[in-house]
C-alpha positions as CSV (number, residue, x, y, z in Angstrom):
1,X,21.8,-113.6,61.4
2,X,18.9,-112.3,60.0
3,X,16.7,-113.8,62.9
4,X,19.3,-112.5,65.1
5,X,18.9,-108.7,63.6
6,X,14.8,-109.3,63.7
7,X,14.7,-110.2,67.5
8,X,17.4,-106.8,68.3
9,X,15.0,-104.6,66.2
10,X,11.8,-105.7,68.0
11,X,13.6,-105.9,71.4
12,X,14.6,-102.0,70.5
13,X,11.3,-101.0,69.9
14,X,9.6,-102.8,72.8
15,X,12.5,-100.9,75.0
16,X,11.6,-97.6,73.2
17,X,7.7,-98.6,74.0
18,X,8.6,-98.9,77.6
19,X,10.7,-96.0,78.0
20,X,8.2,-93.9,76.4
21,X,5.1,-94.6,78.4
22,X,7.5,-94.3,81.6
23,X,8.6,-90.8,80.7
24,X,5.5,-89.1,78.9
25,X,2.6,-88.7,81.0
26,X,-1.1,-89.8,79.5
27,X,-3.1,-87.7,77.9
28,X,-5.5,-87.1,80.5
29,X,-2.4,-86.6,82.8
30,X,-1.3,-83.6,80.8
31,X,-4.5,-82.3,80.8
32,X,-5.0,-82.4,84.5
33,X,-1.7,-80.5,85.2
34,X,-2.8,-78.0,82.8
35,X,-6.3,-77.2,84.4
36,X,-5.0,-77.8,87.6
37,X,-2.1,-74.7,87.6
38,X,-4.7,-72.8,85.4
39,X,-7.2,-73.2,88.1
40,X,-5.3,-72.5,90.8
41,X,-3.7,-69.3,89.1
42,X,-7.8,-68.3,89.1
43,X,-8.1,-68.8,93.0
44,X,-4.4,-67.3,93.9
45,X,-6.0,-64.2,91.7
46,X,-9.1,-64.1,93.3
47,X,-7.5,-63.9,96.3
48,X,-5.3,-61.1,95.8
49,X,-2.2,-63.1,95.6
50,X,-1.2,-62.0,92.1
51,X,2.9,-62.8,92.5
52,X,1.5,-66.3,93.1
53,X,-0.7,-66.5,90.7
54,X,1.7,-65.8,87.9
55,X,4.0,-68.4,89.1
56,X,1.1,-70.5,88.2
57,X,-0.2,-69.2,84.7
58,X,3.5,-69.6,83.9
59,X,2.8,-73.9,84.8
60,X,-0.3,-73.5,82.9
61,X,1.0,-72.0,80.0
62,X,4.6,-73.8,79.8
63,X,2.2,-77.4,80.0
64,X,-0.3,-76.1,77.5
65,X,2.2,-75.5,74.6
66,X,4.5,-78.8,75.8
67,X,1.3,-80.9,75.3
68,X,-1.0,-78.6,72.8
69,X,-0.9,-81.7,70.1
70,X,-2.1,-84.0,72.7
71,X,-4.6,-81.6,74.8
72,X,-6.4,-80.6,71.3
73,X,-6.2,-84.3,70.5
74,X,-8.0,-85.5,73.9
75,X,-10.7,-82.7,73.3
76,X,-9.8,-80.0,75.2
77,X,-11.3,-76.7,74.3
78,X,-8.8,-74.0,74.4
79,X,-11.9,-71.3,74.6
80,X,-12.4,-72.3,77.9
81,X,-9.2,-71.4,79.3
82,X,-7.3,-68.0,78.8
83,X,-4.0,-68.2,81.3
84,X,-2.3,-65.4,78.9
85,X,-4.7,-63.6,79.7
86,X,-5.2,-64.2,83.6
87,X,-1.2,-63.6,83.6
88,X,-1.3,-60.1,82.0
89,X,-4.4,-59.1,84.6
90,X,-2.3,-60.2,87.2
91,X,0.8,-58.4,86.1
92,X,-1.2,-55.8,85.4
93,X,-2.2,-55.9,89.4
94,X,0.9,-55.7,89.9
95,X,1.8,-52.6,88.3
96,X,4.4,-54.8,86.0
97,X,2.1,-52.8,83.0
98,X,5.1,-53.9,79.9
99,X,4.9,-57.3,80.7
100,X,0.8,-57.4,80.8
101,X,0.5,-55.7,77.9
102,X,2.7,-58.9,76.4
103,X,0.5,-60.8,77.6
104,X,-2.4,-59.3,76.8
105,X,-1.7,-59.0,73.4
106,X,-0.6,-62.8,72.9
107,X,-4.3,-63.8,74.4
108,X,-6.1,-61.5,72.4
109,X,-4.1,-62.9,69.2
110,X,-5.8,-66.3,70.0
111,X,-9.3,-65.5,71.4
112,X,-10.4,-61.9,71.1
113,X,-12.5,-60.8,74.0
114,X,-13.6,-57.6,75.7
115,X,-11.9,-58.3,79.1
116,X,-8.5,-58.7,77.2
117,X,-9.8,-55.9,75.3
118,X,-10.3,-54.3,78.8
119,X,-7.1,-54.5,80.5
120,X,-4.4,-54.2,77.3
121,X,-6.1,-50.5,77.1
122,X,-5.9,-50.0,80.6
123,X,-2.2,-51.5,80.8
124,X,-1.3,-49.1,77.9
125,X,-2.7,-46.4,79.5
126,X,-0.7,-47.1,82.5
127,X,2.4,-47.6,80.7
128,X,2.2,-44.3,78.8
129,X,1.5,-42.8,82.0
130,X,4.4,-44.3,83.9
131,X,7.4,-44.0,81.4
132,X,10.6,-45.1,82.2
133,X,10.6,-43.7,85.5
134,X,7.6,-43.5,88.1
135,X,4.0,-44.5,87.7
136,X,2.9,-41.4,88.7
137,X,4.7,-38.8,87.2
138,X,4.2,-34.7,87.1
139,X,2.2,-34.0,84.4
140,X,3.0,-31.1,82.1
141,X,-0.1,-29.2,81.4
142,X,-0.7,-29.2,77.5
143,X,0.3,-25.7,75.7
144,X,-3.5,-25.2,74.5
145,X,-4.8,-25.8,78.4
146,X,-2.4,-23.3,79.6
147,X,-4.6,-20.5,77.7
148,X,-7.3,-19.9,80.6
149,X,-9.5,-17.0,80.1
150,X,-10.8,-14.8,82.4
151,X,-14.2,-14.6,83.7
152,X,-16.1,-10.7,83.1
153,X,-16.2,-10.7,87.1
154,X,-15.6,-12.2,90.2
155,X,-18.9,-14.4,91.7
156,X,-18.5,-13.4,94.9
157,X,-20.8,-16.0,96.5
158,X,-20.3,-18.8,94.3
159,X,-18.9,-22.2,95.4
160,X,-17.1,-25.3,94.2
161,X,-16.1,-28.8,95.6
162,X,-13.0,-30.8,93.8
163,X,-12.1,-34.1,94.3
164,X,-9.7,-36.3,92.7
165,X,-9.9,-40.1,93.5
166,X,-6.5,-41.5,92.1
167,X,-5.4,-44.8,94.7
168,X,-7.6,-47.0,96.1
169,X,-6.8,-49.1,99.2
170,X,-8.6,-52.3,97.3
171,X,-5.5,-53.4,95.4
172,X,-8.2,-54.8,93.0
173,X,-9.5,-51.3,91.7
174,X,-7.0,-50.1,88.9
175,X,-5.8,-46.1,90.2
176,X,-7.3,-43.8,87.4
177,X,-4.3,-42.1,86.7
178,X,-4.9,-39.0,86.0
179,X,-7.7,-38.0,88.3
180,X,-5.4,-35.7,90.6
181,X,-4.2,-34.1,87.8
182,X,-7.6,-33.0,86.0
183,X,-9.3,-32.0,89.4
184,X,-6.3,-30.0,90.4
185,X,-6.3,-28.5,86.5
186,X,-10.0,-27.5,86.8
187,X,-9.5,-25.5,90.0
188,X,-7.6,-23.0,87.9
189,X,-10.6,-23.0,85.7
190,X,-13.1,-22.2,88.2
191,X,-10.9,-19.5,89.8
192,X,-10.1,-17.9,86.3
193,X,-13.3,-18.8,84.1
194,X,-15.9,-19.2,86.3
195,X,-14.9,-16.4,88.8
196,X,-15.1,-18.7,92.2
197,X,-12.8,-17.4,94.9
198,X,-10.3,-19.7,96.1
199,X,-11.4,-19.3,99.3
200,X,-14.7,-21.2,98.4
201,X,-13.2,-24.2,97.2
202,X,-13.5,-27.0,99.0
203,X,-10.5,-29.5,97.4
204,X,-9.8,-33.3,98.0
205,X,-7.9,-36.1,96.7
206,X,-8.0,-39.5,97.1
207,X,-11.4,-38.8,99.7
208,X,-12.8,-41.7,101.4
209,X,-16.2,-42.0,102.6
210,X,-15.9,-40.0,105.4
211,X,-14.8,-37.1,103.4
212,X,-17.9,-37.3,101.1
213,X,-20.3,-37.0,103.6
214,X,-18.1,-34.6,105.7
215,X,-18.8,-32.4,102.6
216,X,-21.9,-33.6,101.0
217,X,-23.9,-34.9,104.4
218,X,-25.7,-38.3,105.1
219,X,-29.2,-39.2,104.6
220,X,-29.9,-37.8,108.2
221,X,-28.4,-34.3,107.5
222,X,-28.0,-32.3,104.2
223,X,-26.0,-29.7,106.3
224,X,-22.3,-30.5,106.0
225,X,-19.4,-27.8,105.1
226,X,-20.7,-26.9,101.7
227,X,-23.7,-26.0,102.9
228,X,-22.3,-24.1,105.3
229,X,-20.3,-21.9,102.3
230,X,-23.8,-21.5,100.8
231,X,-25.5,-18.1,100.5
232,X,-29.4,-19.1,99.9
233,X,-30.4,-17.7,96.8
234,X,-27.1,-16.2,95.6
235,X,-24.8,-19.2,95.5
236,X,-24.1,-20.9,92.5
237,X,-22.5,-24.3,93.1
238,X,-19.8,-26.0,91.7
239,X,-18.7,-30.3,92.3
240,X,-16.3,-31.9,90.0
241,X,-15.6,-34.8,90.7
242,X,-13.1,-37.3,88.7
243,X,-12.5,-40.7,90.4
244,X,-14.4,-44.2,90.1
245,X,-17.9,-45.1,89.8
246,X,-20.3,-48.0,90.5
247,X,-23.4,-49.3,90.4
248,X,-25.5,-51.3,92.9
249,X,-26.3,-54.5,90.5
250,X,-29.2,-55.4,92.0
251,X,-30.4,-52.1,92.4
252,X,-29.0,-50.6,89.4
253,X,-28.4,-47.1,91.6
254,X,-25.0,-45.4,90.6
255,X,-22.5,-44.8,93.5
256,X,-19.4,-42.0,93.6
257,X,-16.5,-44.6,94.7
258,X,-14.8,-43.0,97.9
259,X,-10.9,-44.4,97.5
260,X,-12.1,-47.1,101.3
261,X,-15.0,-48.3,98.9
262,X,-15.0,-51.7,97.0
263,X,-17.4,-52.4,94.0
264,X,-19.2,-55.5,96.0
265,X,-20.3,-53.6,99.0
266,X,-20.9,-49.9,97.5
267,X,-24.2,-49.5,98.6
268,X,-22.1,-49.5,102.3
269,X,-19.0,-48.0,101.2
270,X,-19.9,-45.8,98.1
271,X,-21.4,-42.1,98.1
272,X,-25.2,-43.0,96.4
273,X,-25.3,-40.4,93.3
274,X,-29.1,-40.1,94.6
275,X,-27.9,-38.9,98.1
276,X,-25.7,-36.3,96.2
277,X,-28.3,-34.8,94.1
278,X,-31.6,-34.8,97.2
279,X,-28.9,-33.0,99.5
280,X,-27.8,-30.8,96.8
281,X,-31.5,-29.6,96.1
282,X,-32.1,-29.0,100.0
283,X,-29.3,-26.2,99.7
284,X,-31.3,-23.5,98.4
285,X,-28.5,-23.0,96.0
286,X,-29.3,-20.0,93.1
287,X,-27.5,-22.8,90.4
288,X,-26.0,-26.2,90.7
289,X,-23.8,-27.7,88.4
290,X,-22.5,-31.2,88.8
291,X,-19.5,-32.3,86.5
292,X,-18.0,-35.7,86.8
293,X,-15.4,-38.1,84.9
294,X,-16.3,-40.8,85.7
295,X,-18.2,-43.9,84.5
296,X,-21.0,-45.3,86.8
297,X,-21.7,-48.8,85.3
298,X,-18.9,-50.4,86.8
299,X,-16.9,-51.2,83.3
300,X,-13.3,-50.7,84.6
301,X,-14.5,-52.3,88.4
302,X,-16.9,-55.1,88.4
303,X,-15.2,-58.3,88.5
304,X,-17.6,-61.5,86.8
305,X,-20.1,-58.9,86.6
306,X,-21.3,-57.2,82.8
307,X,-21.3,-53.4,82.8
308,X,-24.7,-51.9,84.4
309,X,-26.9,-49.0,83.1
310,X,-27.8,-47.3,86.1
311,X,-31.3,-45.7,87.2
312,X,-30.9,-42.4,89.2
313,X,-33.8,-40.5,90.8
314,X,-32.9,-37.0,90.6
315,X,-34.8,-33.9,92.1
316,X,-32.5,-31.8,90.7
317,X,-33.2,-32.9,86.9
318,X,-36.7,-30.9,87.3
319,X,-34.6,-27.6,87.8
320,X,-33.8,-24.7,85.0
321,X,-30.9,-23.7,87.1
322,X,-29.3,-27.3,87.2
323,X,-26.6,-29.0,84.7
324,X,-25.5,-32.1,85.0
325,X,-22.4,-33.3,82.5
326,X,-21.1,-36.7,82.4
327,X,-17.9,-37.9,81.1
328,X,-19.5,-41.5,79.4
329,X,-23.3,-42.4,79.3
330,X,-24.6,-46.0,79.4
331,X,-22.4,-48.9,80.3
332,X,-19.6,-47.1,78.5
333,X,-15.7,-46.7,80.1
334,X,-14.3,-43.3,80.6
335,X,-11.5,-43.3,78.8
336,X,-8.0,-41.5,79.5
337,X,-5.9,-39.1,77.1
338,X,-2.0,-39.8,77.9
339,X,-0.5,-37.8,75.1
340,X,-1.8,-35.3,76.9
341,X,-2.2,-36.7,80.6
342,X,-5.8,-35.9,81.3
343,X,-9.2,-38.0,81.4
344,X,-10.6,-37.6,77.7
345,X,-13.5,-35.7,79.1
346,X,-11.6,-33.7,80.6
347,X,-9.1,-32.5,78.4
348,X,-11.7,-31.5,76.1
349,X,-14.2,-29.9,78.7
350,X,-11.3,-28.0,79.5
351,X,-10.5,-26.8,75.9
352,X,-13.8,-25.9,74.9
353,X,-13.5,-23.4,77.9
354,X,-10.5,-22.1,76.5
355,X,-12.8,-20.1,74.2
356,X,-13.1,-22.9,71.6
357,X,-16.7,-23.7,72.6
358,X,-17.7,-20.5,71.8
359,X,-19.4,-20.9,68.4
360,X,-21.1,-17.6,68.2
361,X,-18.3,-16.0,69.0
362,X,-20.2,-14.0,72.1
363,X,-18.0,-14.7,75.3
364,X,-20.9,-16.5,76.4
365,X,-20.5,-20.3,77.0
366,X,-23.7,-22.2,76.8
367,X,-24.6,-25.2,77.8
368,X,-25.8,-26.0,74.3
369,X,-22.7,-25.1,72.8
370,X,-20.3,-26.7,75.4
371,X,-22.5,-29.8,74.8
372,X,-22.3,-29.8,70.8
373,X,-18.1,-29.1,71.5
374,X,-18.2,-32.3,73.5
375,X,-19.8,-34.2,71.0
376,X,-17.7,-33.0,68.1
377,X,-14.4,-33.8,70.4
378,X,-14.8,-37.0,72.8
379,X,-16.2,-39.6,70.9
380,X,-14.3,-39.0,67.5
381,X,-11.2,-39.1,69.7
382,X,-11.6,-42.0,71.9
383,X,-12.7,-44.5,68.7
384,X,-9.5,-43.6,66.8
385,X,-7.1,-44.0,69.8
386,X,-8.8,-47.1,71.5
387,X,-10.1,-49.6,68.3
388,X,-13.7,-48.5,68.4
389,X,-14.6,-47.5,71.9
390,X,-17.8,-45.5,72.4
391,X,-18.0,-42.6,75.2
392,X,-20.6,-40.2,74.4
393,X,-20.5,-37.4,77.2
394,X,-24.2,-36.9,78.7
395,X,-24.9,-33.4,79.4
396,X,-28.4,-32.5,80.9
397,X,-30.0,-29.6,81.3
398,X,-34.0,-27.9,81.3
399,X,-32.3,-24.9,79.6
400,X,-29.8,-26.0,77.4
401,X,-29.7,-21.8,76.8
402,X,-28.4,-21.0,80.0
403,X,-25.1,-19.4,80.1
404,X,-22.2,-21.8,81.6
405,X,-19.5,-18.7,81.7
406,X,-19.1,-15.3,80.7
407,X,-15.5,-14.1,79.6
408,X,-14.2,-11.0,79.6
């Protein structure tokens, strides 16, 4: 009997034996279905095929946690492979913004890094911005923005070109969500603070290539429309401009992204900043001022690519009737402000010409003190809403004395 009990014991576990090697996979089976689906996810991304591509990250991540014991037993390194993280970018593609910021959030719990760190603040962004309704939705303009001053007189001959990049045809290229907004926001400024007629305001949104150098001209000719608005001599000129930018990596040159342009062939497709600035100094113009949110190293664009510091021959810089402000300097992201549903920049650009600028209390705005309320504003308040982030506005001038606006 007990011989009898012995051989049904061992003939149990040999059965169990068998049926266990027939249903579990190896070891290096499990990790090849892993890395396969993980893998393909990558190429089903890379080709724009994001509803796909989840499908996959899904595989990837359902086989990773069914066979975690055994993958971290064989030697896999989970550093290596990030398919929380590929999910949220692609749901974040995909506008599905609540669902990548899930994701997001579960990858940077296990391996903190900066492109996680990336697209959960551009998700949230999005998400704040969309709501419960439509991405896109009208923007109330903040109480304190509402109280535009009035400029001591009308500049008769001065004039301005707005544009407002929002959707790009690359699927790839995140919208910047609040681009229309701000550019359609600062046209009220100019007419009210800065005294441009509306009549001499050349507006755009979502201007491709075309556009730019419709406006701006082409390395052949300097004279497109604004120069045809120009007085010689008594002009002063106004571009805003808040949209994408990019860099040439080779080159390190800094590009305006028209909404047909794609970061890997901007030196075709992009508006050169360079070409900007020579054909601006050919006007004759009695000022220029160039204002733009935007950030030109490529931070919220490049794909496998770091963030570039770009080199920019300007013949403007040399000029004492010439500002140039910047939203970010560096390789650093311009950051949004959805409580308030501007860019950061912006938003506080904006505010300062609201008066609060004004340190001397003079109805002058200089450039000096606009710069100083820019660097009071921007950088305390994008490191307390976004962990840290640095964006440091870059305002250049000869004569940092030089009055911006006079008020009434």
């Amino acid at each position: 009997m007990r011989f009898a009990t012995r051989n049904t014991l061992s003939l149990v576990i040999a059965l169990a034996a068998l049926l266990a090697c027939a249903v579990l996979p190896p070891r290096a089976r499990a990790l090849e279905d892993y890395k396969k689906n993980y893998l393909k996810g990558i190429e089903l991304a890379e080709k724009g095929e994001h509803e796909e591509a989840v499908k996959r990250f899904d595989l990837a991540i359902a086989g990773r946690d069914k066979e975690a014991r055994r993958i971290r037993y064989y030697g896999m390194r989970y550093g290596e492979y990030f398919p929380h993280r590929q999910k949220g970018i692609s749901l974040y593609k995909l506008k599905r913004y609540r669902e990548a910021i899930a994701e997001l959030e579960r990858s940077l719990d296990r391996f903190p890094d900066e492109e996680t760190k990336k697209y959960l603040a551009l998700a949230r962004m999005e998400q704040a911005n969309l709501g419960d309704q439509e991405l896109f939705r009208v923007v109330e303009t903040p109480e304190e923005l509402k109280k535009i001053p009035e400029a001591k007189q009308v500049n008769k001959y001065a004039v301005a070109v707005v544009i407002g990049n929002r959707d790009y045809q690359d699927r790839d290229i995140p919208p910047v969500s609040y681009a229309i907004e701000d550019a359609k926001l600062f046209k009220e400024y100019l007419i009210k603070v800065f005294g441009v007629r509306e009549g001499n305001i050349i507006f755009k949104t979502n201007a491709t290539k075309g556009v730019f150098e419709n406006i701006f001209g082409t390395h052949e000719t300097y004279k497109g429309q604004l120069y045809s608005y120009i007085k010689p001599g008594e002009s002063d000129v106004y571009v805003y401009y808040a949209g994408h930018g990019a860099p040439n990596i080779e080159t390190k040159k800094g590009y305006i992204m028209p909404v047909d342009s794609t970061p890997a062939t901007i030196s075709i497709g992009g508006y050169s900043l360079e070409l900007l600035y020579g054909n601006l100094a050919k006007m004759k113009a009695r000022s220029v001022t160039v204002i733009t949110d935007a950030c030109f190293s490529g931070a919220n664009v490049l794909k496998k690519a770091s963030p570039v510091g770009i080199i920019v021959k300007n013949p403007l810089a040399a000029s004492r009737n010439t500002t140039l402000i910047n939203s970010s300097a560096g390789t650093e992201l311009s950051s949004w402000y959805p409580e308030k549903g501007h860019g950061m920049f912006t938003y506080w650009f904006l505010r300062g010409l609201t008066g609060e600028a004004d340190a001397d209390h003079d109805k002058v705005l200089t450039v000096k003190e606009v710069n100083d309320y820019l660097q009071d504003n921007v950088p305390y308040m994008v490191r307390k809403l976004y962990n840290g982030r640095r964006q440091t506005p870059s305002v250049k001038a000869v004569d940092m004395a030089r009055p911006l606006v006079v008020l009434k």
